[in-house]
DOBA-545739 format. One record per residue (C-alpha): x, y, z. Coordinates in steps of 0.2 Angstrom, whole numbers, plus 5000, padded with zeros to 4 digits. Example, Ala and Ser with C-alpha at 12.3 -4.5 7.8 and 13.67 -1.06 7.14 Angstrom:
residues 2
506249785039;506849955036;
end
This chain:
residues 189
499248675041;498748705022;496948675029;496548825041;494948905038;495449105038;493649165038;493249055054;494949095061;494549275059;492949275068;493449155082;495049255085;494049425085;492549335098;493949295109;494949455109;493349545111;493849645095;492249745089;491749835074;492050005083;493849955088;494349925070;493650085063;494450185077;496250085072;495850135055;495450305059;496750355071;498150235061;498750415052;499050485071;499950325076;501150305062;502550425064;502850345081;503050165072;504850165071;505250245088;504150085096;505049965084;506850035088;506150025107;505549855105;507349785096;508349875108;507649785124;507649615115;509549635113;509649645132;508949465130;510149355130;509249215124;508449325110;510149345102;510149215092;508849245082;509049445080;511149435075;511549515058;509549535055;509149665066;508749805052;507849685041;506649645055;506549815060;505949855044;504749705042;504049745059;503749925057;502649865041;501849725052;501249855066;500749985050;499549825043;498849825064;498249975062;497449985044;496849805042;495449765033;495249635049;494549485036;495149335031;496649395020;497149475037;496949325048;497949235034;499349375034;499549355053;499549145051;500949175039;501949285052;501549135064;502149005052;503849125048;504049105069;503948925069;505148905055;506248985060;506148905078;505749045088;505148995105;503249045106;503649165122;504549255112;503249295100;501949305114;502849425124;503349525109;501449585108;501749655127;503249735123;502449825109;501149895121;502149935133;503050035120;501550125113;500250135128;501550265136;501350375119;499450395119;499250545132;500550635124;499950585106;498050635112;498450775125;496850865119;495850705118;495950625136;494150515129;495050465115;496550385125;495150245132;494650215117;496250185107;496950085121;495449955122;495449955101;497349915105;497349795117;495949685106;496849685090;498549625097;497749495106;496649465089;498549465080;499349345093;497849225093;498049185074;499949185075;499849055092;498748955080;500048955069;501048855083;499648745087;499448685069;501548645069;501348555085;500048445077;500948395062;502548375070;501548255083;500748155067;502548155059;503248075074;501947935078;501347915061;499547955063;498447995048;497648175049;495948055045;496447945060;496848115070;495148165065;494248015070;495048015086;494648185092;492848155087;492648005096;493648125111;492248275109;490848135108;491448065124;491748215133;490648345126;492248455123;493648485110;495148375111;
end
């Protein structure tokens, strides 16, 4: 996994979760309007996976610890810089999942849960500002699914060493065989 590109990552991830320039800067500009409602969506979001019964296991005796770590998480969401340092932050958060064995629906549905949590707040935080609600949902919506495209990559990268691991394939053999794969059928393996 040591060989991810961030900077391609980055700009992959941001083409495919249609996350513009102008949806950063309004993160960034609106983070300081967003923030004091952090803690209320994580508490939110940890009290619903504790309803879960198949979540327990990975919450009991860490719940505060996460809580902190996500409410610094969700802070970085909203203040970037969205570059490669970022991308490779929210690799690591994938590759902290994957160690410690958490199913990828839980991390993929964790990202719904946080905007199910914070959508609901956005006409009350922009009562005066109905414009702005649009354009702070769309910015939203982009960067958590920019967030949860690195992190599944994350996944993705585990899956394939674990797949070399088990049937001893070289990554240089690996390589050589997707190649030929793409070459063959005109697409990636």
């Amino acid at each position: 996994m040591s060989n991810v590109d961030f900077s391609v990552l980055c700009e992959q991830a941001k083409a495919y979760a249609g996350f513009e320039p102008q949806d950063e800067l309004i993160l960034v500009q609106e983070a300081s309007r967003l923030q004091p409602h952090f803690s209320a969506i994580t508490d939110a979001f940890y009290a619903e996976l504790q309803t879960i019964p198949e979540a327990l296991p990975f919450l009991e005796g860490r719940v505060d610890t996460l809580k902190t770590t996500h409410s610094a998480w969700l802070s970085k969401v909203f203040t970037g810089p969205y570059d490669a340092d970022f991308a490779a932050y929210m690799h690591h958060v994938g590759v902290v999942h994957v160690q410690v064995k958490l199913p990828e629906k839980f991390m993929t549905s964790g990202i719904g849960l946080i905007n199910k949590h914070l959508i609901p707040l956005l006409p009350e935080i922009y009562a005066n500002d109905v414009g702005k609600i649009g354009q702070v949902l769309k910015a939203l919506n982009a960067a958590t699914s920019f967030c949860l495209l690195i992190m599944l990559e994350s996944y993705r990268g585990h899956e394939l060493e674990r797949f070399m691991e088990v049937t001893g394939i070289s990554r240089v053999l690996y390589n050589n065989l997707a190649a030929a794969y793409r070459s063959h059928h005109g697409h990636a393996a």
